[in-house]
C-alpha positions in Angstrom: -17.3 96.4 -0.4 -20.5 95.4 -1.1 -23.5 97.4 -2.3 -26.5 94.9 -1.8 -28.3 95.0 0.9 -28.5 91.1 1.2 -24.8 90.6 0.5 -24.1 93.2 3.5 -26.3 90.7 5.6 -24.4 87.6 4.7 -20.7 89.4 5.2 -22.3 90.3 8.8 -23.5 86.8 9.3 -20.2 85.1 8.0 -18.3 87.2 10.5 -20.4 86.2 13.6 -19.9 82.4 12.5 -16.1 82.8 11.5 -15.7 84.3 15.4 -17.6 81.4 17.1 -15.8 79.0 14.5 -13.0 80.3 15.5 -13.6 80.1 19.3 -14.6 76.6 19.1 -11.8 75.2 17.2 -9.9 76.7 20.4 -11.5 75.2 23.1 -11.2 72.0 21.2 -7.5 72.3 21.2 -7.7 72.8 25.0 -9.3 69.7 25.5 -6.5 67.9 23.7 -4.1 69.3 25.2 -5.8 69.0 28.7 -5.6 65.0 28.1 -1.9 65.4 26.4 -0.7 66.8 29.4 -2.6 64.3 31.8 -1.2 61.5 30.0 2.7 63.0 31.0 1.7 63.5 34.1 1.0 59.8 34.3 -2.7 60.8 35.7 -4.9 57.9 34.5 -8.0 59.0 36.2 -7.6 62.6 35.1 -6.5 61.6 31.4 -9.5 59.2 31.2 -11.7 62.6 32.0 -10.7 64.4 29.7 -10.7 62.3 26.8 -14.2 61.9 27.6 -14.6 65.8 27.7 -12.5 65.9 23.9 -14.4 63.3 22.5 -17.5 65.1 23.3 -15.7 68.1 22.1 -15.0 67.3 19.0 -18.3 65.2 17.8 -20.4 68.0 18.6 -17.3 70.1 16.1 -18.5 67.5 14.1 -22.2 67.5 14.3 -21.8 71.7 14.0 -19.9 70.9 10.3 -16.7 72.7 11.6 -14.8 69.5 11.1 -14.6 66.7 8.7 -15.7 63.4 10.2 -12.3 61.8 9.1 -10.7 64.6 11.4 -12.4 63.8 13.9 -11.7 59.9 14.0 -8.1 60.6 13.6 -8.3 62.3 16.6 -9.9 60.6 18.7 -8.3 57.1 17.8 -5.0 59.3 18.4 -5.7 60.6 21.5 -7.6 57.0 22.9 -4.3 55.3 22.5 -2.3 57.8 24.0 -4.6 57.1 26.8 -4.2 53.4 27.0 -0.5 54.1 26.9 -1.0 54.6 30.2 
C-alpha cells in the first residue's frame, strides 16, 4: 500500500476510471450485440439503427482512448457487412 499522499490520490483516481472503463466497454458490447441480434431477426430497419447507435458507440470509446483506432475499424467494417448481409 502506498504511503504518499499523491500516490494514494492517483490509486483513487485509477479506480474511478478503471469502473467507468469498465462500464463503457459494456454498454459497447450491448450495442453490438443489439445489431447482431437484429441482423438474425432479419430486421433491416432495426439493424440499420443500431449500427448507427454502435458506431457512435464505439468512436466516442475511441475518442475517450479506451480503444485502439484499429479496434474500432475492425469493428465497425465487421459489423457494416453483417448489416448489408441483409
Amino acid at each position: 500500500m502506498a504511503n504518499i499522499k499523491q500516490q494514494i490520490k492517483r490509486n483513487k483516481t485509477n479506480e474511478k476510471r478503471r469502473l467507468r472503463n469498465q462500464s463503457f466497454k459494456s454498454s459497447v458490447k450491448s450495442a453490438i450485440k443489439a445489431v447482431e441480434v437484429a441482423v438474425s431477426a432479419q430486421d433491416k430497419e432495426k439493424a440499420a439503427n443500431a449500427l448507427s447507435f454502435a458506431h457512435k458507440k464505439l468512436d466516442k470509446g475511441q475518442a475517450k482512448g479506451i480503444f485502439h483506432k484499429n479496434f474500432v475499424a475492425r469493428h465497425k467494417s465487421q459489423l457494416t457487412k453483417l448489416v448489408n448481409s441483409l
